[in-house]
Predicted model as a PDB file, atoms N, CA, C, CB and O in Angstrom, pLDDT in the B-factor column:
MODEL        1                                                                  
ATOM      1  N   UNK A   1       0.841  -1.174   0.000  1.00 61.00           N  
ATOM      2  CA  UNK A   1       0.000   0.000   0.000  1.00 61.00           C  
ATOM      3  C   UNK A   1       0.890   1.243   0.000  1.00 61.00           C  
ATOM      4  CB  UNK A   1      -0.959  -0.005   1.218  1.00 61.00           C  
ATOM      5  O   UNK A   1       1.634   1.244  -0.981  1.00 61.00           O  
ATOM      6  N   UNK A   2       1.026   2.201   0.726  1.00 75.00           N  
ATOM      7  CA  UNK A   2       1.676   3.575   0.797  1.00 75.00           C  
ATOM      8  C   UNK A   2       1.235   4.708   0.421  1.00 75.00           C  
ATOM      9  CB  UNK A   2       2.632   3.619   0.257  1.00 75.00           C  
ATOM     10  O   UNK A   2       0.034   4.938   0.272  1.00 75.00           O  
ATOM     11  N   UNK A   3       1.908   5.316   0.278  1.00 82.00           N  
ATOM     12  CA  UNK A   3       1.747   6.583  -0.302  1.00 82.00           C  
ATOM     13  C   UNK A   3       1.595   6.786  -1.950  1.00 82.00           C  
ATOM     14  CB  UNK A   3       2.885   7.296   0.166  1.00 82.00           C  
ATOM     15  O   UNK A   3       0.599   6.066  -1.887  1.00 82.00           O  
ATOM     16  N   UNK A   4       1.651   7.003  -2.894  1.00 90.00           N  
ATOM     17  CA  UNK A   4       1.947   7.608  -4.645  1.00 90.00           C  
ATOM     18  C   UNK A   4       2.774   8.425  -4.869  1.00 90.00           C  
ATOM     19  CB  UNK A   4       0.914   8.314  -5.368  1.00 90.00           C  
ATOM     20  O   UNK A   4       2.733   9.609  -4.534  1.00 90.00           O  
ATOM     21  N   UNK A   5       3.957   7.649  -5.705  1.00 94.00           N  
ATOM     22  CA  UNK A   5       4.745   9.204  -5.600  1.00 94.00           C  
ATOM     23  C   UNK A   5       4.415   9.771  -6.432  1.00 94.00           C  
ATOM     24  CB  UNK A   5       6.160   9.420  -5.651  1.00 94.00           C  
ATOM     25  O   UNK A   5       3.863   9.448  -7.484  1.00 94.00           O  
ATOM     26  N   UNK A   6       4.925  11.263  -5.777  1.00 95.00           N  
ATOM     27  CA  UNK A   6       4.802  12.314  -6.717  1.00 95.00           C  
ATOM     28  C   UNK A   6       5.718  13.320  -7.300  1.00 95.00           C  
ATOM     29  CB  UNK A   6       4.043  12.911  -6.302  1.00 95.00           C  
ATOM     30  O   UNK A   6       5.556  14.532  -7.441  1.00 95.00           O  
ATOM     31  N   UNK A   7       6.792  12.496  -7.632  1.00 97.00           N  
ATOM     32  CA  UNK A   7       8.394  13.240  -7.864  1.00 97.00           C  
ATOM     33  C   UNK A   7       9.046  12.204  -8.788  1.00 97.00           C  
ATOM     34  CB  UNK A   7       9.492  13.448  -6.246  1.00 97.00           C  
ATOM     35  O   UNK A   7       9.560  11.086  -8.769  1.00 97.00           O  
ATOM     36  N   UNK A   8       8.719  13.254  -9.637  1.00 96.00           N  
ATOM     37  CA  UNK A   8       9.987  12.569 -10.938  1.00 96.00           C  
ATOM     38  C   UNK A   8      11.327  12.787 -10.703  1.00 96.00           C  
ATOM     39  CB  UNK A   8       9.911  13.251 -12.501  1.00 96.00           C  
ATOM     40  O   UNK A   8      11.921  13.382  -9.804  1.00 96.00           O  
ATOM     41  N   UNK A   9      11.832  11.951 -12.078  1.00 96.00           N  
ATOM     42  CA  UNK A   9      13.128  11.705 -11.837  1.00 96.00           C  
ATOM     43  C   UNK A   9      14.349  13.173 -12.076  1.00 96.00           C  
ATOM     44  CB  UNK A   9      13.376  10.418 -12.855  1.00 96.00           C  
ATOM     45  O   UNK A   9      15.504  13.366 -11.694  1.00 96.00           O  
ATOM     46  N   UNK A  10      13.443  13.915 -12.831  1.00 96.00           N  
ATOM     47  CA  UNK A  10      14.171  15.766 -12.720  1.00 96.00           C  
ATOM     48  C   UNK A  10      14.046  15.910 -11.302  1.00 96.00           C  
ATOM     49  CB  UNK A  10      13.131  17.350 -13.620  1.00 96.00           C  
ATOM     50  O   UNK A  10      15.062  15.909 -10.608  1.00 96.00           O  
ATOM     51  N   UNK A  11      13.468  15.973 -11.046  1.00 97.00           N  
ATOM     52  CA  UNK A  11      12.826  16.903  -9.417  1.00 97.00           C  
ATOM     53  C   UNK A  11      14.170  15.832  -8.551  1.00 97.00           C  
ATOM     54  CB  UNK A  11      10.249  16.412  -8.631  1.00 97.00           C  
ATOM     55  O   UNK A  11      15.289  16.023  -8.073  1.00 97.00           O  
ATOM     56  N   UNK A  12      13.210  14.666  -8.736  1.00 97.00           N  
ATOM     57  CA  UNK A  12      14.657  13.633  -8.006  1.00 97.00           C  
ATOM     58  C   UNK A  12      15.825  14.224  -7.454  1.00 97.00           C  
ATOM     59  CB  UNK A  12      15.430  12.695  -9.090  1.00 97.00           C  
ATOM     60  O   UNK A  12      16.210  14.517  -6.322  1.00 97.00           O  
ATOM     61  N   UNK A  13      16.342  14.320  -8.812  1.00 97.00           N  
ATOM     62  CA  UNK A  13      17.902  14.970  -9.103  1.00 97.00           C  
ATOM     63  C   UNK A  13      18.178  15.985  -8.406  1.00 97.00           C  
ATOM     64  CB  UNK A  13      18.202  15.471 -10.462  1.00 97.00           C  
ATOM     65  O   UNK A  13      18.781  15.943  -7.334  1.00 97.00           O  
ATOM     66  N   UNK A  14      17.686  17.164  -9.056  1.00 98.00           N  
ATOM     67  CA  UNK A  14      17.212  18.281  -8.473  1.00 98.00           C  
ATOM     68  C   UNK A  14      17.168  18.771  -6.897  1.00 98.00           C  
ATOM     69  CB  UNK A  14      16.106  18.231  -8.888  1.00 98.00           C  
ATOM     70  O   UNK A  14      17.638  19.853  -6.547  1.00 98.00           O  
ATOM     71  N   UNK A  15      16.611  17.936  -6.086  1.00 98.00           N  
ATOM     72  CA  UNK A  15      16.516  17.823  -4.859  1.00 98.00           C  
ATOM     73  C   UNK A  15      17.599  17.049  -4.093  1.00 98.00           C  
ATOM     74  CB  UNK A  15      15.374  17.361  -4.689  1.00 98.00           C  
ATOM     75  O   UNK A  15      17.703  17.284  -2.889  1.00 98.00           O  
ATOM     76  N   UNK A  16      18.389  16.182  -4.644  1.00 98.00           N  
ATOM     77  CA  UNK A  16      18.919  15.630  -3.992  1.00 98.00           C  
ATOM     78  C   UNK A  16      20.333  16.868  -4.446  1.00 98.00           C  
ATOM     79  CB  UNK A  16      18.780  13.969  -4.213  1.00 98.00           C  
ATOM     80  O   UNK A  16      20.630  17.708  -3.596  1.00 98.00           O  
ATOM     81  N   UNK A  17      20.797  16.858  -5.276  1.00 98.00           N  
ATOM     82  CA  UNK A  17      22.024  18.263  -5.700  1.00 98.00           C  
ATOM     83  C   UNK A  17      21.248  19.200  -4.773  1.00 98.00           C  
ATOM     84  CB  UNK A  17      22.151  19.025  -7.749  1.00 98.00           C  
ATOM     85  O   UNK A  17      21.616  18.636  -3.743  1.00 98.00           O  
ATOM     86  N   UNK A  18      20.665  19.933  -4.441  1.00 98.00           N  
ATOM     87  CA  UNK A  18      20.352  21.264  -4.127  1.00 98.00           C  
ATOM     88  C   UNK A  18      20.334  20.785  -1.898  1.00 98.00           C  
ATOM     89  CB  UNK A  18      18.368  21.874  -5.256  1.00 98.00           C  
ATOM     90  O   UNK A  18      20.567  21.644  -1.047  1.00 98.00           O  
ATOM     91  N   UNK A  19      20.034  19.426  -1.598  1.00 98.00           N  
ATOM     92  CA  UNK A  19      20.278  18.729  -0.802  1.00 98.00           C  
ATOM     93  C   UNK A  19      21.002  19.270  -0.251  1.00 98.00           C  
ATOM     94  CB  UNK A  19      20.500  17.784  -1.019  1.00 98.00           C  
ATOM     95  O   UNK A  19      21.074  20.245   0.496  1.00 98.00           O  
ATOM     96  N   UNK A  20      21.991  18.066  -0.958  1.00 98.00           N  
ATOM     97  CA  UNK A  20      23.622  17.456  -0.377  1.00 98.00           C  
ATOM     98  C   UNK A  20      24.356  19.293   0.059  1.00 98.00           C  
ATOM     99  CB  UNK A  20      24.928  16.281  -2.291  1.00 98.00           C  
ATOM    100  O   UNK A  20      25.046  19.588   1.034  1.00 98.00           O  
ATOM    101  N   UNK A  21      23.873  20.209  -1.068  1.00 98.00           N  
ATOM    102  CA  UNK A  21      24.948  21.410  -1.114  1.00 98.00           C  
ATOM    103  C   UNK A  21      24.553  22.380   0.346  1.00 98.00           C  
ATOM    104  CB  UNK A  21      24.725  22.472  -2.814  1.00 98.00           C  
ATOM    105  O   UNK A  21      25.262  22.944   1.179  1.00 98.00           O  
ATOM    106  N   UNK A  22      22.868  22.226   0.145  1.00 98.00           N  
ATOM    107  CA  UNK A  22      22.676  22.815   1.685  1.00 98.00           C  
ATOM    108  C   UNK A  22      23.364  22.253   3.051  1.00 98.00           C  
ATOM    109  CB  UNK A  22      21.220  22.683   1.995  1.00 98.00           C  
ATOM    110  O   UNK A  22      23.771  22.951   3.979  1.00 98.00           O  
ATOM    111  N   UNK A  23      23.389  21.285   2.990  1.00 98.00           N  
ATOM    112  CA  UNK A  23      23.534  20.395   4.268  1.00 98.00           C  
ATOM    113  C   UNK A  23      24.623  20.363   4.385  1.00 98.00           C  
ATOM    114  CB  UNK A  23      23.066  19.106   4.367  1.00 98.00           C  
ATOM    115  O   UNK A  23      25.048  20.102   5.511  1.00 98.00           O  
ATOM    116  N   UNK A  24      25.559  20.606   3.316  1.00 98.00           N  
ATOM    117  CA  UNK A  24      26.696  20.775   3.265  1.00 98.00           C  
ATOM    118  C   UNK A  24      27.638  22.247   3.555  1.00 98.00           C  
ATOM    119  CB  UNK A  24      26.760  20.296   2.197  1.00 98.00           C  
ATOM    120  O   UNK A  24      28.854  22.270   3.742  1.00 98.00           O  
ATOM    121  N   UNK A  25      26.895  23.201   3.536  1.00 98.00           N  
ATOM    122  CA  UNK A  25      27.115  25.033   3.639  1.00 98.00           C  
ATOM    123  C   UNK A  25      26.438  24.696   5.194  1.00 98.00           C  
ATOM    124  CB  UNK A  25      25.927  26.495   2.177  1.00 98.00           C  
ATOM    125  O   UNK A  25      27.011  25.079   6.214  1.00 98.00           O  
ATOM    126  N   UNK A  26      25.275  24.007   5.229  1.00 98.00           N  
ATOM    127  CA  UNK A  26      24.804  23.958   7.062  1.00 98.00           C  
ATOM    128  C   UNK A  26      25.564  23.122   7.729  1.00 98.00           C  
ATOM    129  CB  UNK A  26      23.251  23.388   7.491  1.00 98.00           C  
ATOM    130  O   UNK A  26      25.632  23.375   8.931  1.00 98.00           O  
ATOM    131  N   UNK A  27      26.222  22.119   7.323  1.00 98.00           N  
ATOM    132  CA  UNK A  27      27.333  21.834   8.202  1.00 98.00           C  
ATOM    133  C   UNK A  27      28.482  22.547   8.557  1.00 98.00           C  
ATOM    134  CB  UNK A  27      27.767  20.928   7.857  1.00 98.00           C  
ATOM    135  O   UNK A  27      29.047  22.714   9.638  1.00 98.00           O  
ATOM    136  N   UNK A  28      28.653  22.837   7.701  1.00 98.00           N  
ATOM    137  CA  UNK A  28      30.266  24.142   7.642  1.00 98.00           C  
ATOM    138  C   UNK A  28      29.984  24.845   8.350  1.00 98.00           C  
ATOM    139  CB  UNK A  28      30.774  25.159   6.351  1.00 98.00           C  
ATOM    140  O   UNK A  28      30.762  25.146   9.255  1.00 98.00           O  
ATOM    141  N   UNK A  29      28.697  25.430   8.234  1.00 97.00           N  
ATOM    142  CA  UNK A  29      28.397  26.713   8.887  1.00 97.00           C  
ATOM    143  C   UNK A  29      28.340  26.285  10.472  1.00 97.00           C  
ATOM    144  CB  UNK A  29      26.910  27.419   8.283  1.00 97.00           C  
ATOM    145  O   UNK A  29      28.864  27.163  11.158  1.00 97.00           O  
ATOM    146  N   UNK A  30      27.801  25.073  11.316  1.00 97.00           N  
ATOM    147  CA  UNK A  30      27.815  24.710  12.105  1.00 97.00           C  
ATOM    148  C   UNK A  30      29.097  24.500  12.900  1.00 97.00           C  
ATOM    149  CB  UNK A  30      27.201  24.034  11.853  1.00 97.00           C  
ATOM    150  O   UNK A  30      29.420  24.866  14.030  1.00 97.00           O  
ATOM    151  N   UNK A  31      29.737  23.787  11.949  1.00 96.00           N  
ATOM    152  CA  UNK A  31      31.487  23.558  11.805  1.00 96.00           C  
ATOM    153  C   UNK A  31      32.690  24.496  12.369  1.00 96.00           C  
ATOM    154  CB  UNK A  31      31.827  23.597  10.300  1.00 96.00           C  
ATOM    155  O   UNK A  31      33.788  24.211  12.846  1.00 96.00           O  
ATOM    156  N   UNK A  32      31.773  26.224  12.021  1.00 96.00           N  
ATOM    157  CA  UNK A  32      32.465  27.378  12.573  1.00 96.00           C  
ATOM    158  C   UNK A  32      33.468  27.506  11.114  1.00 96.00           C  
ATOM    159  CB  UNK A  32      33.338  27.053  14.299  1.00 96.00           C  
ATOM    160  O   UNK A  32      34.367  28.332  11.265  1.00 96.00           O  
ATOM    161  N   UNK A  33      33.453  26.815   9.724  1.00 97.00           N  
ATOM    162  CA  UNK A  33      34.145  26.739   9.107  1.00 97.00           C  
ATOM    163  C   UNK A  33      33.546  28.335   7.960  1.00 97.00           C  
ATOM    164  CB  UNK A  33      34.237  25.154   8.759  1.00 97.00           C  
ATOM    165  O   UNK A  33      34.224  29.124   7.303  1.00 97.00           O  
ATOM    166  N   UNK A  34      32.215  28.252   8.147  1.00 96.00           N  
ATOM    167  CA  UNK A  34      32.113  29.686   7.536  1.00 96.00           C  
ATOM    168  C   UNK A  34      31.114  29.857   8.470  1.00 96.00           C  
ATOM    169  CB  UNK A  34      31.753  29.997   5.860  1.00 96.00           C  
ATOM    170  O   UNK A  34      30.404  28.972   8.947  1.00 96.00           O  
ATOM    171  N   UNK A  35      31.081  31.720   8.846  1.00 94.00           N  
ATOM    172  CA  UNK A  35      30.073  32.977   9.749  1.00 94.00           C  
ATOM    173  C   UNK A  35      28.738  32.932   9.507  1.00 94.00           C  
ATOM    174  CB  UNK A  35      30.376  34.560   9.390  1.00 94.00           C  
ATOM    175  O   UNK A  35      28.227  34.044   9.641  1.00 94.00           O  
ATOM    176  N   UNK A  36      27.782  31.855   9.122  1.00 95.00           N  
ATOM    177  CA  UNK A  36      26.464  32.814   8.436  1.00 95.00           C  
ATOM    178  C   UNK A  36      25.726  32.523   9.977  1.00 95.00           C  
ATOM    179  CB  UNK A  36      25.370  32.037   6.578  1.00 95.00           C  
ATOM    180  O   UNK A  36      24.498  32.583   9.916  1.00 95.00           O  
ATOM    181  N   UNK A  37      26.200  32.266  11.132  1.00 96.00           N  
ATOM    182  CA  UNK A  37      25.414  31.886  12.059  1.00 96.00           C  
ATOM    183  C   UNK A  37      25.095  30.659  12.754  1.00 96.00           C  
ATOM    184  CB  UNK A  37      24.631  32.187  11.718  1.00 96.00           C  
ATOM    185  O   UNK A  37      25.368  29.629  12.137  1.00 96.00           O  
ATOM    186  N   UNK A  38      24.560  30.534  13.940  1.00 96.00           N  
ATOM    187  CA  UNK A  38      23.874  28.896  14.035  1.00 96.00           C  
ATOM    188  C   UNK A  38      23.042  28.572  13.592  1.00 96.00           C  
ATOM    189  CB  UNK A  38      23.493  28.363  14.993  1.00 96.00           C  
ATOM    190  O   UNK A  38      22.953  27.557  12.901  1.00 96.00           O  
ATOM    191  N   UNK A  39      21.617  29.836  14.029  1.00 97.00           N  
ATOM    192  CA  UNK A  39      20.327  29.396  13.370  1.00 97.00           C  
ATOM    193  C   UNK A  39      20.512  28.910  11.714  1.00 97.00           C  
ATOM    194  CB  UNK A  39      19.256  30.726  13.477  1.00 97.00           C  
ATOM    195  O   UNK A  39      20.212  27.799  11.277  1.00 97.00           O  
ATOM    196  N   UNK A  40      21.164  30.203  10.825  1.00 97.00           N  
ATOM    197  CA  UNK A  40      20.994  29.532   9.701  1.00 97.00           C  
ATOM    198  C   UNK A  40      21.743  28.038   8.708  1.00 97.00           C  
ATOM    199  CB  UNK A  40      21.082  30.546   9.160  1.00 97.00           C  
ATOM    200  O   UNK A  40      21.441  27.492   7.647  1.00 97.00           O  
ATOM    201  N   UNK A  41      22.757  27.838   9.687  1.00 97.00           N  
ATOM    202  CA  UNK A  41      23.347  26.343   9.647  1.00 97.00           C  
ATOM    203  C   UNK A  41      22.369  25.091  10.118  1.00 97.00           C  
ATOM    204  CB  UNK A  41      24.651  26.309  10.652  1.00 97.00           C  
ATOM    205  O   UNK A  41      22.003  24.030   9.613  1.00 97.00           O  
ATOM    206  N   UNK A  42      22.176  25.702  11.197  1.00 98.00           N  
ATOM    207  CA  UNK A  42      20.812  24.541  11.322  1.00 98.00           C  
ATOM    208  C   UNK A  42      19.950  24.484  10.692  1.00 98.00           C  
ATOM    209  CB  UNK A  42      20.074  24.477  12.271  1.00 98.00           C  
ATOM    210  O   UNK A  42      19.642  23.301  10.550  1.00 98.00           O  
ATOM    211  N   UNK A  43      18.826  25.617   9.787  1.00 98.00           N  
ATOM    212  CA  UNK A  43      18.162  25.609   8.741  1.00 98.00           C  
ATOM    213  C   UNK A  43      18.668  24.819   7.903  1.00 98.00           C  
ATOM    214  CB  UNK A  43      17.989  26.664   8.293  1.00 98.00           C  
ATOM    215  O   UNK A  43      18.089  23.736   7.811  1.00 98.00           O  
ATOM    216  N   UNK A  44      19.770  25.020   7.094  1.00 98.00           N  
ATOM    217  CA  UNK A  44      20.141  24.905   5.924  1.00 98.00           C  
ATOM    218  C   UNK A  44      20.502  23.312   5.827  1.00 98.00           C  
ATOM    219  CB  UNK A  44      21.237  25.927   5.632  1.00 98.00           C  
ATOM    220  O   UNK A  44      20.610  22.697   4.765  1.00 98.00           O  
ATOM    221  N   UNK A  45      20.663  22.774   7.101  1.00 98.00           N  
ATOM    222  CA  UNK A  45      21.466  21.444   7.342  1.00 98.00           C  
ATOM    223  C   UNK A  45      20.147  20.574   7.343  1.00 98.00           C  
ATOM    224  CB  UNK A  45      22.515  21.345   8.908  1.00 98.00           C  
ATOM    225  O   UNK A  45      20.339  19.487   6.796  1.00 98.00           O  
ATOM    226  N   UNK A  46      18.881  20.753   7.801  1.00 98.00           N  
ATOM    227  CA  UNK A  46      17.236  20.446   7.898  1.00 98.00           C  
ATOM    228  C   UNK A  46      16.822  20.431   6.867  1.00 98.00           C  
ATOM    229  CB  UNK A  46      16.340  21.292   8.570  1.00 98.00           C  
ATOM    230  O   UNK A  46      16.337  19.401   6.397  1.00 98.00           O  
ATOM    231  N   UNK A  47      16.898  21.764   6.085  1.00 98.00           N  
ATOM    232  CA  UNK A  47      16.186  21.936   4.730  1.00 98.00           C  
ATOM    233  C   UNK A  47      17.038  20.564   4.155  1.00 98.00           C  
ATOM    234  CB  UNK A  47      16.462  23.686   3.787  1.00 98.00           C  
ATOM    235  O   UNK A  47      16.616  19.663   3.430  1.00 98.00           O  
ATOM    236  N   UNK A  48      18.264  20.731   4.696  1.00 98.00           N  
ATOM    237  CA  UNK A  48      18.838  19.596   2.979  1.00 98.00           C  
ATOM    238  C   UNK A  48      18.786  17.904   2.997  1.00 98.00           C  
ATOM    239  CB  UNK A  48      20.897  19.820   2.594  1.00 98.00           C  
ATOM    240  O   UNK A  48      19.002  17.031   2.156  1.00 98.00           O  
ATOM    241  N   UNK A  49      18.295  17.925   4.720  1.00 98.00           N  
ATOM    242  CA  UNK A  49      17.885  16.875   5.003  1.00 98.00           C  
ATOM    243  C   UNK A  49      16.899  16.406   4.185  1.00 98.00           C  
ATOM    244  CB  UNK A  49      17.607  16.890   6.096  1.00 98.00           C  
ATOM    245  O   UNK A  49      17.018  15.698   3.186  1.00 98.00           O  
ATOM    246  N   UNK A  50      15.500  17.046   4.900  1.00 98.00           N  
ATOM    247  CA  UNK A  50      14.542  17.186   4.226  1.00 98.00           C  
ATOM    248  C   UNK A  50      14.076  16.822   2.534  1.00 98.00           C  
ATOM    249  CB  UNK A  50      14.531  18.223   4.518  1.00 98.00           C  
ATOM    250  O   UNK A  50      13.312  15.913   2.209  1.00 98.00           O  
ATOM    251  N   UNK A  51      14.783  17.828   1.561  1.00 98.00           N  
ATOM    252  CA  UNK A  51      15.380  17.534   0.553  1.00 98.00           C  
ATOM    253  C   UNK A  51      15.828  16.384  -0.266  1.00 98.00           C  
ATOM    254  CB  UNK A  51      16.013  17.965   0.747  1.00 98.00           C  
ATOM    255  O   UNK A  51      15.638  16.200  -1.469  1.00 98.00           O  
ATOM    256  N   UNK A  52      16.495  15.596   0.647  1.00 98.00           N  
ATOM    257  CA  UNK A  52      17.472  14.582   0.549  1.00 98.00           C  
ATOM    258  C   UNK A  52      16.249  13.136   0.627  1.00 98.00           C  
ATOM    259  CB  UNK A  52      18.816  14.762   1.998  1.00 98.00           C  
ATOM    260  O   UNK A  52      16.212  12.100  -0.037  1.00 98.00           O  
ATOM    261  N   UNK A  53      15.283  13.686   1.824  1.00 97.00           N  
ATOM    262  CA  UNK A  53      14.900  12.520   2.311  1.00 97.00           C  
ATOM    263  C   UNK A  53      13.339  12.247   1.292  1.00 97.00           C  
ATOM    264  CB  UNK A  53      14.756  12.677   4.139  1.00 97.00           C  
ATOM    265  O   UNK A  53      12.846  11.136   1.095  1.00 97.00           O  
ATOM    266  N   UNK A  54      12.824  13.479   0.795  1.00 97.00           N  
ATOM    267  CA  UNK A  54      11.696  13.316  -0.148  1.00 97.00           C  
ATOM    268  C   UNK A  54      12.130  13.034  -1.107  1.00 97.00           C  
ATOM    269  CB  UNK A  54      10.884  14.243  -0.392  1.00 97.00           C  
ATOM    270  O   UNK A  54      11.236  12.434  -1.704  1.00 97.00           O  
ATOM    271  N   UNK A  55      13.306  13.091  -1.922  1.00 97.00           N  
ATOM    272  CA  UNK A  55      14.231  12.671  -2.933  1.00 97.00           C  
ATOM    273  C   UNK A  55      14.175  11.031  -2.932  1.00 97.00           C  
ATOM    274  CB  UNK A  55      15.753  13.286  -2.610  1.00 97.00           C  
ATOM    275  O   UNK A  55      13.887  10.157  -3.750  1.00 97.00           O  
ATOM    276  N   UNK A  56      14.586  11.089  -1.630  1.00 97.00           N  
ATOM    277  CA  UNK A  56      14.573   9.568  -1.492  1.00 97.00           C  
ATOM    278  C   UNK A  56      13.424   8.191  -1.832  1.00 97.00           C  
ATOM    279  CB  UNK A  56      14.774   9.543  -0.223  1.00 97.00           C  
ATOM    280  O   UNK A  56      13.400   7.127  -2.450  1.00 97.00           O  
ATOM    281  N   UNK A  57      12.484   9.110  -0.902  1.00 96.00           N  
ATOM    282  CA  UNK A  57      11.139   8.145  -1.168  1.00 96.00           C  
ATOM    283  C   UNK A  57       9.922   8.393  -1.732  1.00 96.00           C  
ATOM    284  CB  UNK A  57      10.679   7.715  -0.137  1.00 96.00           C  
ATOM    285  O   UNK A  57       8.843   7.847  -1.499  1.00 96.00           O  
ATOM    286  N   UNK A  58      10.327   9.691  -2.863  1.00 96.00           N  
ATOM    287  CA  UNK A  58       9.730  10.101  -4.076  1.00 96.00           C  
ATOM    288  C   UNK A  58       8.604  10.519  -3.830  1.00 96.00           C  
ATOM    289  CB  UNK A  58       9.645   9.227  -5.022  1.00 96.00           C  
ATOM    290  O   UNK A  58       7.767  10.693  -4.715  1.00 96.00           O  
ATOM    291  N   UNK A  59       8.336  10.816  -2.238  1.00 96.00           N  
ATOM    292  CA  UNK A  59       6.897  11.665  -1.786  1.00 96.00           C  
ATOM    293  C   UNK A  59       6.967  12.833  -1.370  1.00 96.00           C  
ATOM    294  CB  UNK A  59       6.142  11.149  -0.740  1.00 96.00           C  
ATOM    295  O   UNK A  59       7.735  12.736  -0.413  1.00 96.00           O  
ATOM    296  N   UNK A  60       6.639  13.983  -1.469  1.00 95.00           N  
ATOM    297  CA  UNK A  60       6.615  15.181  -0.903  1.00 95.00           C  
ATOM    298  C   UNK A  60       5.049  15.569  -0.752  1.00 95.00           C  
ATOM    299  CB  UNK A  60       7.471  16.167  -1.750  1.00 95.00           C  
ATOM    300  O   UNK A  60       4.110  15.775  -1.521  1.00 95.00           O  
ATOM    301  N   UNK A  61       5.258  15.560   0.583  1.00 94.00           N  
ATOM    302  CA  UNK A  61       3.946  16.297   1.185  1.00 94.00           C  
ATOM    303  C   UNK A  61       3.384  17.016   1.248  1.00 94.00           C  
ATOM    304  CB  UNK A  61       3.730  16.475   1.801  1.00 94.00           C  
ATOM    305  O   UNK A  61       2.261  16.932   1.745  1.00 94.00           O  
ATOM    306  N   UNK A  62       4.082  18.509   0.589  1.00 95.00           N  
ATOM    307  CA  UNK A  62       3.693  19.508   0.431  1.00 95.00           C  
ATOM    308  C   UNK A  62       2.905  19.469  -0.964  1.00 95.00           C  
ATOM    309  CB  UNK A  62       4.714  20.341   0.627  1.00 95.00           C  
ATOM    310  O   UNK A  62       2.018  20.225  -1.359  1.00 95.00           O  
ATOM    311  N   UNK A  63       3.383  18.567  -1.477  1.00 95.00           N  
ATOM    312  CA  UNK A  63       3.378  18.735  -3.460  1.00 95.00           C  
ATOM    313  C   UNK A  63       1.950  18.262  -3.237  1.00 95.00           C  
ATOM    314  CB  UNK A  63       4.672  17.435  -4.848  1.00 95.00           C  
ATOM    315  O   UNK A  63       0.996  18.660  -3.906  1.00 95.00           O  
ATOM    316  N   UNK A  64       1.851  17.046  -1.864  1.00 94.00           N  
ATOM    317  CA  UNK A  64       0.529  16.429  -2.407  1.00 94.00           C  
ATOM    318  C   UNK A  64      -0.729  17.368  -1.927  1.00 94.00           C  
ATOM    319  CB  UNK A  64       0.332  14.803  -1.799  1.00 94.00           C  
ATOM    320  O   UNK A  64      -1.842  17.146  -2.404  1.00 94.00           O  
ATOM    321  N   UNK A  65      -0.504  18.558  -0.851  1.00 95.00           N  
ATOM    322  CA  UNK A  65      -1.528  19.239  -0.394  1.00 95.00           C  
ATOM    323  C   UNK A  65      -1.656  20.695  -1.091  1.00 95.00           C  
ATOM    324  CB  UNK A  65      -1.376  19.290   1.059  1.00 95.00           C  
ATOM    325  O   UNK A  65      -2.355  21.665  -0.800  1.00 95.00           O  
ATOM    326  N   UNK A  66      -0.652  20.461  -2.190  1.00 96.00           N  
ATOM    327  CA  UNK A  66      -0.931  21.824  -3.456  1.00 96.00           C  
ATOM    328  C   UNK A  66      -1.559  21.137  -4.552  1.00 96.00           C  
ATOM    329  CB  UNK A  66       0.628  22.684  -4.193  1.00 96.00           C  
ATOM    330  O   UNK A  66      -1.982  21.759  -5.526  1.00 96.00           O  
ATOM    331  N   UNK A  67      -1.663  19.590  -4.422  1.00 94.00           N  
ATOM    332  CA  UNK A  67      -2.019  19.139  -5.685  1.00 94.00           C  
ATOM    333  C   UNK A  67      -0.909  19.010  -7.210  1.00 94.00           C  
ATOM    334  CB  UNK A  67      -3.126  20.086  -5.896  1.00 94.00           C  
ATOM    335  O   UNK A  67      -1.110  18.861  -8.415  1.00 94.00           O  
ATOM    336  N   UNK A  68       0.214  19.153  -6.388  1.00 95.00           N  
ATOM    337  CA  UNK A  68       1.173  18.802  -7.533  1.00 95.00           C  
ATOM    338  C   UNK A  68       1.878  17.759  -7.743  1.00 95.00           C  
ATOM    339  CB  UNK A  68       1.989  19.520  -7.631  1.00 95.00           C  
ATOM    340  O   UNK A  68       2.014  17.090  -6.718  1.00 95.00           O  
ATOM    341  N   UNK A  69       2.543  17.212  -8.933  1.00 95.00           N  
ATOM    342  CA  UNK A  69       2.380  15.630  -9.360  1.00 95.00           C  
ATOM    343  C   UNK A  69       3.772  15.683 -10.536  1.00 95.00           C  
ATOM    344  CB  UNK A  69       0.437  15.160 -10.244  1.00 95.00           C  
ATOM    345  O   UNK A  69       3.340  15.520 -11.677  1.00 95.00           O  
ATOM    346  N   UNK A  70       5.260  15.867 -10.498  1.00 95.00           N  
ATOM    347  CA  UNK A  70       5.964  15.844 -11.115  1.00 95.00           C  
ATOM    348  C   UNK A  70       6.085  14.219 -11.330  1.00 95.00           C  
ATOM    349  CB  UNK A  70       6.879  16.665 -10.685  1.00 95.00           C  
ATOM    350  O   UNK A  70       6.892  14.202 -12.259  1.00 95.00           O  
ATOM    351  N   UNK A  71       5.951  13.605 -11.204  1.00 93.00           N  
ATOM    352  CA  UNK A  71       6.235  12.069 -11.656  1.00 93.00           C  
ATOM    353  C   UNK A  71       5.993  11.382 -13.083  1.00 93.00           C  
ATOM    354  CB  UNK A  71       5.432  11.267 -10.811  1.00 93.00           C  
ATOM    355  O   UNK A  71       6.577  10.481 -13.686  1.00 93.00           O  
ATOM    356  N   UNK A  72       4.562  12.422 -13.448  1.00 85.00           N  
ATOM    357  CA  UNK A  72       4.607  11.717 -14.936  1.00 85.00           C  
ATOM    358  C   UNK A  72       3.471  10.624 -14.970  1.00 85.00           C  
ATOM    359  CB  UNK A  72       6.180  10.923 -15.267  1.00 85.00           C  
ATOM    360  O   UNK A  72       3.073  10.341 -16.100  1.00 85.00           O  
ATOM    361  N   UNK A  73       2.967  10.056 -14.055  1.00 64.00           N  
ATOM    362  CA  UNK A  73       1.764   9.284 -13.721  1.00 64.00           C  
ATOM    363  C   UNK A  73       0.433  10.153 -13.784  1.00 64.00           C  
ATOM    364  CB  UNK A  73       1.940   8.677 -12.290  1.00 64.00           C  
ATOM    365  O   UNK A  73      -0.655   9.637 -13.528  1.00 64.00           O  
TER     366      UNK A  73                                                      
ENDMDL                                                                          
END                                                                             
């Protein structure tokens, strides 16, 4: 049973690159390796989680309560 996804394989991509790079500037930033702050290292490290993790299992929750459907089905 589950969910339907609703994320194609652009978006896929897409999300998982735009991911990895947040989580990656929010680690640093956490790291003390670059200034933009804590709060926004922790954002940025969440968002790319986030990102990473609807990427993953091709559902986004938001998409489904706007009614949007990149998958192609």
């Amino acid at each position: 049973m589950g969910m339907k996804n609703n994320i194609g394989a652009a978006d896929r991509r897409i999300r998982i690159g735009l991911g990895l790079g947040s989580a990656a500037v929010g680690l640093a930033t956490l790291g003390g390796l670059l200034g933009l702050g804590t709060t926004v290292g922790a954002v940025l490290t969440l968002l790319g989680l986030v990102l990473v993790g609807t990427a993953l299992v091709r559902v986004c929750l938001l998409y489904r309560l706007l009614g949007v459907d990149t998958s192609g089905s």
